[in-house]
Every structure is written in C-alpha cells, then in structure tokens.
ROZATI-291328 format. One record per residue (C-alpha): y, x, z; chain. Coordinates in steps of 0.25 Angstrom, whole numbers, plus 2048, in hexadecimal, padded with zeros to 3 digits. Last residue first. Example, Ala and Ser with C-alpha at 12.3 -4.5 7.8 and 13.67 -1.06 7.14 Angstrom:
<nodes>
NODE   y   x   z chain
NODE 7FC 837 81D     A
NODE 7EE 831 81F     A
</nodes>
This chain:
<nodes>
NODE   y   x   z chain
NODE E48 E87 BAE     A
NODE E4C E87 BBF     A
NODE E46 E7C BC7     A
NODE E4E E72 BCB     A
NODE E4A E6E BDA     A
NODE E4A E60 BDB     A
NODE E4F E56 BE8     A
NODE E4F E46 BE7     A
NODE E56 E3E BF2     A
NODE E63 E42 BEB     A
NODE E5F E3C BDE     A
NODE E60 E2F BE4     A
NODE E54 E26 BE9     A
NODE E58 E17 BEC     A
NODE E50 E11 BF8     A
NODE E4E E04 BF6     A
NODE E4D E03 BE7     A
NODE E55 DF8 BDF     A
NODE E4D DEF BD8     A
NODE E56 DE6 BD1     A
NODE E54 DD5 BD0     A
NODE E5F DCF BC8     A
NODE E5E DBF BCC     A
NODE E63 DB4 BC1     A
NODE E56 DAE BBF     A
NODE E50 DB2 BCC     A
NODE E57 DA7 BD2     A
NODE E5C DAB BE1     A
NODE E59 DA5 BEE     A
NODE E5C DB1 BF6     A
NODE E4C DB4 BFA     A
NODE E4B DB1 BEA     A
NODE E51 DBC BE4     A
NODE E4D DC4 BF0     A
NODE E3E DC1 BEC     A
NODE E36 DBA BF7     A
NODE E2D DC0 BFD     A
NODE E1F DC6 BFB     A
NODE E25 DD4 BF2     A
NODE E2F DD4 C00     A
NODE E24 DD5 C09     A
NODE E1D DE2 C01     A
NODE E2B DE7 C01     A
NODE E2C DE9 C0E     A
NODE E1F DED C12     A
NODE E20 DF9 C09     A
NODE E30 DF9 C11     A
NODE E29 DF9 C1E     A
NODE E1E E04 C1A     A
NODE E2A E0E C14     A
NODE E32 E0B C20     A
NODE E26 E0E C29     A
NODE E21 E1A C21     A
NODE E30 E20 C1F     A
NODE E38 E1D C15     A
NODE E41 E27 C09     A
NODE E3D E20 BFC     A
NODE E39 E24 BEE     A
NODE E2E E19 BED     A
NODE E37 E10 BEB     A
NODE E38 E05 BF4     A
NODE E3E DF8 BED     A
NODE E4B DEF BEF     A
NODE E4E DE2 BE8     A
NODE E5D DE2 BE2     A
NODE E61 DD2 BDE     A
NODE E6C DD1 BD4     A
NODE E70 DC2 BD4     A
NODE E75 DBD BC6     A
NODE E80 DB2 BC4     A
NODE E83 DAB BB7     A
NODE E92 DA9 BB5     A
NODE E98 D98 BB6     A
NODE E9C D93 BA8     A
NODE EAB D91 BA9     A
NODE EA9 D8B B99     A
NODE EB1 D97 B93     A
NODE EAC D9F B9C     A
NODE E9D D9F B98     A
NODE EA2 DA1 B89     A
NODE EAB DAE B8D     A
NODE EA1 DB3 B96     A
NODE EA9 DB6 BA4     A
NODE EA0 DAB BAB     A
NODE EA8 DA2 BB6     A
NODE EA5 DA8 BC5     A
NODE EB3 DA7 BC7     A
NODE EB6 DAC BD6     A
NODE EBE DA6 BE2     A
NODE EC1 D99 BDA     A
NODE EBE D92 BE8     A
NODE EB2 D8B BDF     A
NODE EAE D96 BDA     A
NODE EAD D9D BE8     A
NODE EA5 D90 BED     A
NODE E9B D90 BE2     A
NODE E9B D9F BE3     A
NODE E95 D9D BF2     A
NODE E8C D91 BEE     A
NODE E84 D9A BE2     A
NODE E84 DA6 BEE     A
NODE E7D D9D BF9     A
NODE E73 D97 BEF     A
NODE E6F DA4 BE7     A
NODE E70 DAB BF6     A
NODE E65 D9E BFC     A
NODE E64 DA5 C08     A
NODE E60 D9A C10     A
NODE E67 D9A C1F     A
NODE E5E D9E C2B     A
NODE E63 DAB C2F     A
NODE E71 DA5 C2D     A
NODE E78 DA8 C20     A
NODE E86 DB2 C1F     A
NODE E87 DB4 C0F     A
NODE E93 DBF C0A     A
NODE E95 DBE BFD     A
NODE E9B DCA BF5     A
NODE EA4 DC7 BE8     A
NODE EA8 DD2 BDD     A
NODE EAE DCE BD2     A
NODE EB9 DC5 BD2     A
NODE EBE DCA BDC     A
NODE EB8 DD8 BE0     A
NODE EB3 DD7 BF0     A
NODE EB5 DC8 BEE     A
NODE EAF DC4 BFC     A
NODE EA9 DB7 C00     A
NODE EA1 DB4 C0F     A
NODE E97 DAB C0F     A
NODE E91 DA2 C1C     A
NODE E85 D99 C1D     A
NODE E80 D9B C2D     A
NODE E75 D93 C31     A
NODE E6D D9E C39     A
NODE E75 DA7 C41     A
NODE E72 DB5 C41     A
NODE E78 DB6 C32     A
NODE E6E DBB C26     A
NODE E7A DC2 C1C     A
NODE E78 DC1 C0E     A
NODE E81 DC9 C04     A
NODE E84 DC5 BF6     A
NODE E8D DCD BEC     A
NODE E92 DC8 BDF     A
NODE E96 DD1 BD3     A
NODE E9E DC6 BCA     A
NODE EA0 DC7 BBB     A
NODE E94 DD1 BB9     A
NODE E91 DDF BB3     A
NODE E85 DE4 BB9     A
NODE E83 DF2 BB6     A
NODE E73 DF4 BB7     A
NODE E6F DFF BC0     A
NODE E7D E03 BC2     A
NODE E89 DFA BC4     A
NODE E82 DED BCA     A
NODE E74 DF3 BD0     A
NODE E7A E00 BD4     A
NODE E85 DF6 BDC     A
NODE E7C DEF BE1     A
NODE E72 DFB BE6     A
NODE E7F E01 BED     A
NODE E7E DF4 BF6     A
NODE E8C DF0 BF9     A
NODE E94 DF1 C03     A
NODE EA4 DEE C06     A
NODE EA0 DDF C08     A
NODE E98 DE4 C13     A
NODE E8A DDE C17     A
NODE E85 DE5 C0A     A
NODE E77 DDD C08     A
NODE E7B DDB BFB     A
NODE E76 DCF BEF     A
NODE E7B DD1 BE3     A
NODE E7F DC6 BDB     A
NODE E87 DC8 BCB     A
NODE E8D DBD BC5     A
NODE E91 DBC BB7     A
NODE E86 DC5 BB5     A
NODE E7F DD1 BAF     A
NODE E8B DD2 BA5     A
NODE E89 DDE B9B     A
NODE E91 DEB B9D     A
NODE E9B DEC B93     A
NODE EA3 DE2 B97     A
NODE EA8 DEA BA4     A
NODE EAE DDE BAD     A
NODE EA5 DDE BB7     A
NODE EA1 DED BB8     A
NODE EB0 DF0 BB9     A
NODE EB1 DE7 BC6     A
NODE EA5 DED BCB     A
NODE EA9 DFB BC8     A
NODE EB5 DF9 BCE     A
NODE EB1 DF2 BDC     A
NODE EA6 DFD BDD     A
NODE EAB E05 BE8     A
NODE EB0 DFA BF0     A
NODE EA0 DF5 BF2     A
NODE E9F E01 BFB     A
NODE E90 E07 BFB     A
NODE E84 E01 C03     A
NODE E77 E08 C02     A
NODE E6A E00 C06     A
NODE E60 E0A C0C     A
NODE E5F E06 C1A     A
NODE E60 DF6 C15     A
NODE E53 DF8 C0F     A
NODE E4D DFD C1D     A
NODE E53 DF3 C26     A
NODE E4F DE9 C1C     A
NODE E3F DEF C1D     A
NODE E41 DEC C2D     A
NODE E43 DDD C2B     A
NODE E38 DDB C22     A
NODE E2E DE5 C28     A
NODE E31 DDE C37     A
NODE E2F DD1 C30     A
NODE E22 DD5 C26     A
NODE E1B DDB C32     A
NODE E1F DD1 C3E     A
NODE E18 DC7 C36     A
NODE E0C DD1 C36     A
NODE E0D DD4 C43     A
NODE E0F DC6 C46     A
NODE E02 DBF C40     A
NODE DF9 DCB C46     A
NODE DFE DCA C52     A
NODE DFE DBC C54     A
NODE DEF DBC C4E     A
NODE DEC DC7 C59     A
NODE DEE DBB C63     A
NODE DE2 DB4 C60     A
NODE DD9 DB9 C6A     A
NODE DDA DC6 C69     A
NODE DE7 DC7 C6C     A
NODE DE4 DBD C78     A
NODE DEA DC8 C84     A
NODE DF6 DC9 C7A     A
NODE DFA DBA C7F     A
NODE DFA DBE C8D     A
NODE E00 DCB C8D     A
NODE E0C DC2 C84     A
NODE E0B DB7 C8F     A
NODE E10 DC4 C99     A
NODE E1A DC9 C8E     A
NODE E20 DBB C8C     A
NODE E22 DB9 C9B     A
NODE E25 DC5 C9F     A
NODE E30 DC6 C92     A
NODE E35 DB9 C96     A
NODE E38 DBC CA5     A
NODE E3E DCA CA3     A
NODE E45 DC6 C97     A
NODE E4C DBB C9E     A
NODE E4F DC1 CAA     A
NODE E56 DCE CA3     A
NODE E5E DC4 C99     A
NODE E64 DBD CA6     A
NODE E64 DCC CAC     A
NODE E6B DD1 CA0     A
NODE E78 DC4 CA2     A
NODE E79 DBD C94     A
NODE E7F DC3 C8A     A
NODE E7E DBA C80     A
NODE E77 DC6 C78     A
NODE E70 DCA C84     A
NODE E69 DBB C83     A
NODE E68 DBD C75     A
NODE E60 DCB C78     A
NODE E56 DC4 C83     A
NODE E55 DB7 C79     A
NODE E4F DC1 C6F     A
NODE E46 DC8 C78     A
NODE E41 DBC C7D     A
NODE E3E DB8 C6F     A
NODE E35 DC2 C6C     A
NODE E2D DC0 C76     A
NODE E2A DAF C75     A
NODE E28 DB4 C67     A
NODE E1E DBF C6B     A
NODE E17 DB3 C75     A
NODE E16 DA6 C69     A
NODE E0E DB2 C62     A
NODE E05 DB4 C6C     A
NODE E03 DA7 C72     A
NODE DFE DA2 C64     A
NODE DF3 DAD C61     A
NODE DEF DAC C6D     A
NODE DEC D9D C6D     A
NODE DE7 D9E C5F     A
NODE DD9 DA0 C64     A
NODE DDA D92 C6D     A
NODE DDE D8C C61     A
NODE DCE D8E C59     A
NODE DCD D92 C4B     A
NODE DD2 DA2 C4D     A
NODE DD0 DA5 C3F     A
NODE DD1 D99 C37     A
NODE DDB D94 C41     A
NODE DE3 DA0 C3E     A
NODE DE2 DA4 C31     A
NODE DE6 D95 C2E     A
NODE DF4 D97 C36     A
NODE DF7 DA5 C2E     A
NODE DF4 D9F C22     A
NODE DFE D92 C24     A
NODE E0A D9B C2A     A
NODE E0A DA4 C1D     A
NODE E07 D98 C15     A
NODE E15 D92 C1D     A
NODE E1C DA1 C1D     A
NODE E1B DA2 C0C     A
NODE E1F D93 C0B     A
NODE E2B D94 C14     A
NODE E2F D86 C16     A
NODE E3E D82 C1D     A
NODE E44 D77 C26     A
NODE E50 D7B C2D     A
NODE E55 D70 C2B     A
NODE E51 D64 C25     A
NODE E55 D65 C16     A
NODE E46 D65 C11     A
NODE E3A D6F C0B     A
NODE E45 D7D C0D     A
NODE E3D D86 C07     A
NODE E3C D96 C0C     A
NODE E35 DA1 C01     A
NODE E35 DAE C07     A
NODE E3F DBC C0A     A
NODE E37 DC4 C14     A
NODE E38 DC4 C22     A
NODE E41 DC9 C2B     A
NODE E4D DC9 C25     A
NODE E55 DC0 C2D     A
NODE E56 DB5 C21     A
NODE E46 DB7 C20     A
NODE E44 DB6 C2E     A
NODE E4B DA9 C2E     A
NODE E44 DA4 C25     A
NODE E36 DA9 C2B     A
NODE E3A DA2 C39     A
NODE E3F D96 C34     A
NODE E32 D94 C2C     A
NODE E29 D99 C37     A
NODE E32 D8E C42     A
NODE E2B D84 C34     A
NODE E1F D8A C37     A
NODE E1E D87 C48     A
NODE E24 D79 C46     A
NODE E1A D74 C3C     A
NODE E0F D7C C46     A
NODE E15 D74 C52     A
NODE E15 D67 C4A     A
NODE E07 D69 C46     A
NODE E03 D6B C52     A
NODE E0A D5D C57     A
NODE E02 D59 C4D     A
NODE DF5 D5D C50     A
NODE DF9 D58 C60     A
NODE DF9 D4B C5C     A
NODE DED D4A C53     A
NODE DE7 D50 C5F     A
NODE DED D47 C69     A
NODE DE7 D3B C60     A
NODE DDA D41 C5E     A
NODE DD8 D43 C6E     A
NODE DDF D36 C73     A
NODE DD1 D2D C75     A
NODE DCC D3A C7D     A
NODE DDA D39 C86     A
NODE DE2 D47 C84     A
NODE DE0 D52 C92     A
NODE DD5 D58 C8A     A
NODE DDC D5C C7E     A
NODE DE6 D62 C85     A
NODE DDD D6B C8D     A
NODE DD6 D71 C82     A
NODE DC8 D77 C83     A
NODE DC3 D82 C88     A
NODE DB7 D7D C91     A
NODE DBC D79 C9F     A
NODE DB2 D74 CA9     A
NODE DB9 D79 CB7     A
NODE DC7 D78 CAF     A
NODE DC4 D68 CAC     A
NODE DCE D61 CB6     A
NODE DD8 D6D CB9     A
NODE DD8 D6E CAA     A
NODE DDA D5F CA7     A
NODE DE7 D61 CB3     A
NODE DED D6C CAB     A
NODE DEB D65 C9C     A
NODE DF5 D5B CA3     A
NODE DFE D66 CA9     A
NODE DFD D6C C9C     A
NODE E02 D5E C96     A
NODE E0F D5B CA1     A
NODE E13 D69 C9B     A
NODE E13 D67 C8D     A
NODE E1A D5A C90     A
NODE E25 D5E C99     A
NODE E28 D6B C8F     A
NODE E29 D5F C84     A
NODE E33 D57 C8C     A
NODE E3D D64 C91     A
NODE E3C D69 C82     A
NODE E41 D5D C7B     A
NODE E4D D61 C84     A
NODE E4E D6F C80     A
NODE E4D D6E C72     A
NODE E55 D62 C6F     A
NODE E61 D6B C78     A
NODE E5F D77 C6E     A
NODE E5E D72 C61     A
NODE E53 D6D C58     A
NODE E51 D71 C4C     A
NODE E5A D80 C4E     A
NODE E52 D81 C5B     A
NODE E46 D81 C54     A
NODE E44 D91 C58     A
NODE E48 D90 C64     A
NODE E3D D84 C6A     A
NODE E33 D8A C60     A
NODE E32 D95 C67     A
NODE E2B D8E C75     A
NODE E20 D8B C6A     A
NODE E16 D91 C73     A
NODE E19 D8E C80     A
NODE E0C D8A C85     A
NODE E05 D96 C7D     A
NODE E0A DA0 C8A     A
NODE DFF D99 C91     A
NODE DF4 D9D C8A     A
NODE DF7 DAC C8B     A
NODE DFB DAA C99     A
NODE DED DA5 C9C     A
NODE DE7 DB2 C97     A
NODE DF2 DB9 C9F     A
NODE DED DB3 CAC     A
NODE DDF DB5 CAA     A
NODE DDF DBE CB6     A
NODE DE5 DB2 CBD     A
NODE DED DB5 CCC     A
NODE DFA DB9 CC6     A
NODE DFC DB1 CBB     A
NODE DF6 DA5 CC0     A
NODE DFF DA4 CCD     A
NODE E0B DA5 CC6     A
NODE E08 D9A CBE     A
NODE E03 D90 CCA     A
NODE E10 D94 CD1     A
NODE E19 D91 CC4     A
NODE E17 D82 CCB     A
NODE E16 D78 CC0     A
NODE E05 D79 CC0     A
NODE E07 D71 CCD     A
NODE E08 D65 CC3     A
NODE DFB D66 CC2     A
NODE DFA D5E CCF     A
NODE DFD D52 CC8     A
NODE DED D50 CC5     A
NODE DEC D41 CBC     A
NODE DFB D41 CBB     A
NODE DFB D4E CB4     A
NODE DF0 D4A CAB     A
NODE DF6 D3F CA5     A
NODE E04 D46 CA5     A
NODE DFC D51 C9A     A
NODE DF8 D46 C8F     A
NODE E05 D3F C93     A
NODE E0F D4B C91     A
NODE E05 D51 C84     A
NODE E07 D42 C7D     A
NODE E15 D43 C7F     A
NODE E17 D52 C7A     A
NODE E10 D4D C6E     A
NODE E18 D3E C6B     A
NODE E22 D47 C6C     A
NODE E1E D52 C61     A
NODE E1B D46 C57     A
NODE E29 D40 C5A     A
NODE E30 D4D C58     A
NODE E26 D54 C4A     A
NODE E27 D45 C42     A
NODE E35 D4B C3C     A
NODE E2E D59 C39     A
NODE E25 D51 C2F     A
NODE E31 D4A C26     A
NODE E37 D58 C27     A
NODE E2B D60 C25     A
NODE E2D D69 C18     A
NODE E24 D68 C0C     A
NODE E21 D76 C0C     A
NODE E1C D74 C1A     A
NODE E11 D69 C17     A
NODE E08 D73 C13     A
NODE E07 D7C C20     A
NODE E04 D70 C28     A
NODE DFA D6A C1F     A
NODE DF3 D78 C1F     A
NODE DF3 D78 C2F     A
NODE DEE D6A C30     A
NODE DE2 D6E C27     A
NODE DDF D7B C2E     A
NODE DDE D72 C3C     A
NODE DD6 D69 C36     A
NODE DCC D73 C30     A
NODE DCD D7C C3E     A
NODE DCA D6F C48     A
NODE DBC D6C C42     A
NODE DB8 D60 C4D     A
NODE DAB D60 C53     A
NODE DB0 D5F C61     A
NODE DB7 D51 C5E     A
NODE DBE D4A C69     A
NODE DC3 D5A C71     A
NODE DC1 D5F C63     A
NODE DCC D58 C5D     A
NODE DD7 D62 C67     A
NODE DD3 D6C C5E     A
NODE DDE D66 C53     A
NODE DE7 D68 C5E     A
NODE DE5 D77 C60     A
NODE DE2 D7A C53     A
NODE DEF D74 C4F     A
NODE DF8 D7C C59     A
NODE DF0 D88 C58     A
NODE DF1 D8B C48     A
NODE DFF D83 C45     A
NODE E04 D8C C51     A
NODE DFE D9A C4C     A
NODE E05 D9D C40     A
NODE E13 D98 C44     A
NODE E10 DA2 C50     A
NODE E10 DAD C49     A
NODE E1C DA9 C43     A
NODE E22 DA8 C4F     A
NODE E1D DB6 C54     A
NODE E23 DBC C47     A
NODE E31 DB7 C4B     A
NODE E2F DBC C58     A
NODE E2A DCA C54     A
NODE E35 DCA C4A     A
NODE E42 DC6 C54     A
NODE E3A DCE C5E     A
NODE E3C DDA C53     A
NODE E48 DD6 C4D     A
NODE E4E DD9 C5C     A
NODE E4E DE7 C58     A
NODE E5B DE7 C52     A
NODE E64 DE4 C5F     A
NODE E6E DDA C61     A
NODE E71 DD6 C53     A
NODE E64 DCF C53     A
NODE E68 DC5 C5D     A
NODE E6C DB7 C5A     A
NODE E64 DBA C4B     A
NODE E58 DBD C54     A
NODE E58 DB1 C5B     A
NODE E57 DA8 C4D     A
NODE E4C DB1 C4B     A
NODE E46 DAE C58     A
NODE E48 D9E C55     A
NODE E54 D95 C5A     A
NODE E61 D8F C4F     A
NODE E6D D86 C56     A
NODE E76 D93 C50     A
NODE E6D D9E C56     A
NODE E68 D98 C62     A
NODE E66 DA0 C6F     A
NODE E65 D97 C78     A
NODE E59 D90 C74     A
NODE E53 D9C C7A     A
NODE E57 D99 C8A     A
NODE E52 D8C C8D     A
NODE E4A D88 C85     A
NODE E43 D94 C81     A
NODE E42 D9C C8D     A
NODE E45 D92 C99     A
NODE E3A D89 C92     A
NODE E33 D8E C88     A
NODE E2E D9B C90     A
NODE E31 D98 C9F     A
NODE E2E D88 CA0     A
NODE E24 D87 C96     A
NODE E1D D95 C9D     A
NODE E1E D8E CAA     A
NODE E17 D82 CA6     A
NODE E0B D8A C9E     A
NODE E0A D93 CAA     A
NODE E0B D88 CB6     A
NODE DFF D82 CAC     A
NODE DF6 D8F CAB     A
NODE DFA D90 CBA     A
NODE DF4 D83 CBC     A
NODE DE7 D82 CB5     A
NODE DE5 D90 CBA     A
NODE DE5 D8D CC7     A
NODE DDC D80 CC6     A
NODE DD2 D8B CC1     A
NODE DCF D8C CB1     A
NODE DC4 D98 CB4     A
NODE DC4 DA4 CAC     A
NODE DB9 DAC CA2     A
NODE DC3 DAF C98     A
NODE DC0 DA6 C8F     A
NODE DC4 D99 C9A     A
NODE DD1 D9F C9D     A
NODE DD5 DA1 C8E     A
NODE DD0 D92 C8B     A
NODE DD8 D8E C96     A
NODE DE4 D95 C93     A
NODE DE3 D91 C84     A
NODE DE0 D82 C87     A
NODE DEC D81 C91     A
NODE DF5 D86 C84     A
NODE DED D7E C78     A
NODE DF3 D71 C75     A
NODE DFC D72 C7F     A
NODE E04 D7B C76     A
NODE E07 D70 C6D     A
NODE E14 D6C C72     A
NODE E19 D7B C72     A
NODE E16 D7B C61     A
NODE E1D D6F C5E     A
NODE E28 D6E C68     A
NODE E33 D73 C5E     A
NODE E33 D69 C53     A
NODE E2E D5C C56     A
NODE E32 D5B C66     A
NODE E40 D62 C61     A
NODE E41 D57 C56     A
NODE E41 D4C C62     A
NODE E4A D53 C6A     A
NODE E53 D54 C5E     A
NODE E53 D46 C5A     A
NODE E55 D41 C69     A
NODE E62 D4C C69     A
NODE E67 D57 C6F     A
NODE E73 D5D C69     A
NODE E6F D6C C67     A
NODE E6D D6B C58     A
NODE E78 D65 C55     A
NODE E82 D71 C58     A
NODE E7D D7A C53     A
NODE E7D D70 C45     A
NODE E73 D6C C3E     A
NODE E70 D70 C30     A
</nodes>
C-alpha cells in the first residue's frame, strides 16, 4: 500500500494513470451532452437560435468550472480520509457529527450505484450509435449488448494487465476531442464569445426552455465524483493537474460541436454533434475510439461499485457478501453478486430504453442526488475543520442552488428516463437504510452484564473434569466495546445452554475505524491463562479475515510465551501437539413472541429476508465451517415476567 505520503507526489506515472482512471466517465460526456440539449429543444417545439448555441455552451463551460472545478478539485479533494476520497470514505470523516448524516452518506452511495448501472449503458450506446452517421442500417443494440457482456465477464479475472493500457488510450482520446474541436474553432473563432458567463445568464433568464436545457447541461460533469472517489489511485496533486489538460480539451471540443451547430441549426435533425464535427474518412476510427474510451469509463464506474459495496459492507450498510481480491494491485477487488447485479440492471436498460438519448435523464439524475449529497457532507467537514460559518454559509448557498436548480431540471424528464433512477435508488436505498437501521434495532435488545461476575465460575468451569471438554480453544465473538462487558447471551451459551468446558475462553471484538487502512489489536488477559479478549481496530476498508486476524495474533502471543495454547491431553502434551480451536457463532432470530411496532417489525422481516441471501456470519468473518458452532439465540428473549396467568381456584 502506498503511503499518504506518496500519493500526493506528482508524477508522469501518475498523471498518466489519472487520464486512465478517473477521467473516463467526464471524457465521454461529449458524446451525447450538446446532443441532449438540442434533441430536447428541438422535441419541444423550439428553435436552436445562435442564442442558444451560445448560452447552452457559456452553461456547459461554466458548469465545468463551478461544479468540477472550484467544487470537486478544488475544494472536495480536501477532505481525504487517510490519502482515501468517495462519499462513504466522507461519511467516516464525519459521522460522528450528527447521526443522520447516514442518510445523505446512503442516498449518495445509492446514487453512485445507480449510476454504475446506467454509464456502461449510455456511454456505449452513445458511441456505438455514432456508426450510423457512415452506416444508417447498422443494429446498434446487438453490439452494444455484446460489448456490455464482455465487459461484465472480464471482471472476475481482474484488470490489471487492461487497467495499465486505460492512460495512454484516455490520452490519445482527450487529444483527438482538442483537434476535432480546435478545427472548428479556428474556422469561426467567434465562438469563443461562449466563455462570457453573460451568454449563460442570459439563457436562463430569457428562455422558457431554460430548465429543459439545464437538464441536458447538468450531464457535462457527470463523473465529477469520480475525481474524489479515486483519489486513493491517484492522489491529489496527479489529479488536479491532469485535470487542467483534460477540462481544456472538453472545452475546446464543445466550442467545436458549437461552431457546426451555428453552421446547420436552421436544418438540424437530431443527430449528434460530435459525430458531425469528425472527417467522413475518420468516422469508424473515432468510433472504435470512442467505444473504448466507454468502455473504460464503464470499467472505472464498476470497479468505484466494488469499492463502494465493500466498504459499505465493512460500515454496515449493506449486507455481508462474497468480495475477491483477482490480483495484488491495490485496491483491486471483484464482487460477483454486485457485478451480475450491475450487468442485469445495465441490459434492462438498453433493452428497455434502446436509444442513448432516453438514458439521458436517467443519467443526469442520479449523477444530480450524488452531487447533493455530497454538498451536505463537505458542508459538515468544513464545520468540522471549523472553518469560518459564512465560508460554510457561501458554499452551501451557492452549491445547493446550483444543484437544486439542475435537480428541477433533471426531475422535469422523469418520465423520460428518469423514473429508472428512482426506481434503481429506492430500491438500493431500501436494503441499506433497512440494513443499517435493522443493527440499531438488535443492538437495542442486546444485554451487557459485568464480565467480573463470572471470573470464578469460568475459571472453575475450565478446570472441572467432569464436564466434557468442548474445546481446547474456545472463540466468541462480542460486540461489547468495554472489556468489562459481555453479552449475557455468551455467557448463557458457555455455562448454561451447553456447559462448555474449554482450556482457553477467548473473546474477539471487531471494531470498523473512520480511517481506512488501519490494522491495529489490542491484548487483554482478563483471567490469565484463561480468559483472553482481543480488541481488532480495521479501517472501513480492511478485510475482515477474523479466522486470519485471530490465527496471527495467538501466533505472536505464543511466540512472546504470553499464553500456552499446548493441548492439556496427556498424549497431545506429551509431543506439545497444538489444542484444537472452535468458534462459537450466535445467529439471532425474531420469535414470534416479540414487543415491535409495525415498522420495526416490517424492517427486521426485511431484515432477515436480506440476511437469508448473504453471506453466512461464519463466512462473512472468513471462518471454516468445519470447526464453527452455530446457535440460534432469539432476539428478543421472553421471560416468565412478560407472561401474566390468573390461577384459578380447584
């Protein structure tokens, strides 16, 4: 792993890798930005004047600068947790702050997912469709559908070898888009009159279709999140200088799609601007092009839904699922269940919308809730580094009418592709909110007693022969956060349900750290010699392999002669055989006897329908079920208290 340190050095390397990784998404976008605005003029019955050519392109310039720009680059990549960007990464900086701030943390995470659905769909189709400028006839969705399945299958294998071809590829793009666009700025340089805000301004307030353009504006900075969220690949000076070329080039090719619009707007007929401004003889090149610098956004888009996921999971906010590691690169991982998951959602969507302009609003609406979300987030870890209110005051102000008037405009297509964001992200929103809010529940009901009671009987239990060994070593794992607590279903478990008469009674506690490397234990002997808590501290992004994590610390206690985990049967410790270990999981279940209102009881139905289609918590904690107890304990216990009889006289 690289160091903080490291990651902000600026480097050729790393500029290079910025272009590959975080630039994907917003380096496509004019594929299909000045075609959604025009498209959306045009269907409404408007005229593409000269006035609208320019203030859509003041908007679009100004919009770079404001939102990704001053916003993202300048601001947000401050606030890095540990070298490490993304909402959830944000959240972690600040969740201490308030407790409902796990609902933007949600939303946005959500939104990104969202949006990991719809970028392979749009960005492909919309260069794929860029054939049918040379070849009319041309079935775009059957291509389109094949690329998406290879790009979905090639995950599992990891994409290190690929991911290493994603700079120069992205370069040679951002070049191509700076010549295709400066050679129509030189042939009408008065374009550049698009750079005044004035021609902006004056689009907004004097076109009733104002908010319709807005909406297709706003899709110019989609993928502005993905300059946080990689900044742990890519650091934060890489990011920021790559960033001064490639917002030039986007730029310099709207101004060129500009000047062919104020050329053809008296006979435009919904096509695509880009594709117009590339030479006939250029066509099938800039489209094989273009697909794969679609493909590399949609790569860049699922692996950020890996990351996301994973560390969702580690938050709890999502439930526990299978993640591989393909290769040693770092932060490279493969979630199988949220790959297919990803390749579904993205075939529903070109088979049911087939066309890219139908996507658009779809796309500018989840890219606009993230964009929200964030704001609010940034807003409370600006308080947090206490900078001055009316700092924090401006920059909500200006961000949230910003975001909120693109949001108007973005809601204003719903029916026209946006429902399917709405539908993706309340459903998303569904099992995240119900995971996180279901652990708020369980944890209501979980009784902590004081560990010291039971020293005694513990140490008695061990050494009482006539209770049959259940194992040399004995794991539980505790949510107590005090070494003085225990759960009072552990110690029912061990002394009551079962006696469990073992060498060593061990006790495992996990806890999720806001930062996202950190790999720390802490050892206490609460009985020596038989009684042993371990305390984890693992960043938000750290694997937790317990099995690995626990097998490492007793290999380093052994090794300090700290504890003797020698078998105590005569023939085993004759020859310092090593004692078994067992882990004793306890899985929670709603009885029916239980004291929850309609929406808890609703939330904890959902719950365990979620946690029957995840992983098992033997396996969550990378444990082998061969030497793993399982015991249903219910959530609620019902005591003869909660019961009232009348005795009836004989």
């Amino acid at each position: 792993m690289s160091s903080h340190k490291n990651l902000n050095t600026l480097t050729a390397a790393g500029l290079l890798i910025s272009l590959g990784i975080v630039y994907g998404d917003i380096g496509t976008s004019p594929l299909y930005t000045l075609k959604a605005i025009f498209n959306s003029v045009k269907g409404n019955g408007g005229d593409i004047t000269p006035d609208v050519v320019l203030g859509s392109l003041s908007c679009i310039i100004w919009t770079l600068t404001l939102q990704t720009t001053i916003k993202y680059v300048v601001v947000t990549l401050r606030a890095d947790n540990k070298g490490e960007g993304g909402i959830f990464s944000l959240y972690s900086l600040v969740r201490k702050k308030a407790r409902w701030l796990v609902i933007p943390a949600i939303v946005g995470g959500c939104a990104m997912l969202a949006d990991g659905i719809i970028t392979p769909s749009i960005t492909v189709t919309s260069a794929v469709e860029g054939l049918q400028v040379k070849f009319p006839q041309v079935q775009v969705i059957p291509i389109v559908l094949a690329i998406i399945v290879l790009l979905f299958v090639i995950q599992q294998f990891g994409t290190n070898l690929v991911g290493k071809l994603f700079g120069p590829i992205m370069f040679l793009w951002f070049s191509v888009l700076g010549v295709l666009g400066a050679i129509y700025v030189f042939q009408d340089p008065t374009i550049l009159k698009a750079l005044s805000p004035y021609y902006a301004v004056h689009l907004l307030v004097t076109n009733p279709m104002a908010l319709i353009i807005l909406g297709g504006v706003f899709l110019c900075t989609t993928g502005a999140e993905a300059l946080y969220s990689d900044l742990g690949h890519c650091g934060r000076k890489n990011i920021r200088i790559s960033w001064i070329f490639v917002k030039a080039t986007l730029i310099i090719n709207y101004l060129g799609q500009g000047v062919w619009m104020m050329h053809h707007s008296g006979n435009y007929d919904r096509v695509n601007p880009f594709f117009e401004i590339v030479p006939d003889n250029y066509v099938v090149a800039i489209v094989i092009l273009a697909t794969m610098a679609a493909v590399i956004a949609s790569q860049a888009m699922i692996t950020g839904s890996f990351t996301l996921i994973s560390e969702a999971v580690r938050l709890n906010l999502w439930p526990k699922i299978k993640i591989n590691y393909p290769s040693d690169q770092k932060g490279q991982l493969y979630v199988p269940s949220i790959n297919w998951l990803l390749f579904v959602g993205c075939v529903i969507i070109v088979l049911t919308l087939q066309e890219s302009e139908k996507m658009e609003g779809a796309y500018g609406l989840a890219i606009n809730l993230t964009f929200l979300m964030t704001t609010i987030l940034v807003a409370t870890y600006m308080r947090r580094k206490k900078i001055p209110v009316y700092i924090i005051a401006i920059f909500v102000i200006i961000y949230g009418v910003i975001e909120l008037t693109f949001l108007v405009g973005n809601v204003a297509k719903f029916l026209h592709g946006g429902w399917v964001t709405v539908l993706i992200g309340s459903l998303l929103f569904s099992v995240m909110w119900t995971w996180y809010a279901a652990r708020k529940i369980k944890n209501r009901f979980v009784k902590y007693v004081e560990i010291e009671d039971y020293y005694p009987i513990i140490s008695e239990l061990s050494e009482d022969t006539s209770v049959p060994k259940f194992s040399s070593q004995l794991v539980y794992l505790t949510s107590a956060n005090f070494k003085t607590e225990i759960e009072s279903k552990i110690i029912y478990s061990i002394i009551q349900k079962e006696p469990k008469r073992a060498d060593i009674y061990w006790l495992v506690h996990v806890d999720v750290m806001d930062e996202p490397y950190t790999t720390d234990y802490k050892v206490e002997f609460l009985i020596p010699g038989k009684l042993i808590r371990i305390d984890f501290r693992l960043g938000f992004r750290i694997e937790q392999r317990v099995n690995l994590l626990y097998r490492k610390v007793v290999e380093e206690l052994v090794k300090n002669g700290e504890v003797d985990i020698t078998s105590q049967y005569t023939s085993l410790n004759r020859h310092k055989i090593a004692g078994d270990f067992r882990f004793v999981i306890l899985e929670k279940h709603l009885s029916r006897f239980n004291k929850l209102g309609f929406y808890e009881r609703s939330i904890m139905d959902y719950y365990f329908i979620l946690k029957r289609m995840s992983l098992s918590e033997e396996r969550s904690f990378g444990l082998d079920s061969s030497y793993v107890d399982v015991e249903k304990v219910p959530l609620i216990f019902v005591t003869p208290d909660d019961i009232h009889l009348n005795r009836l006289p004989v």
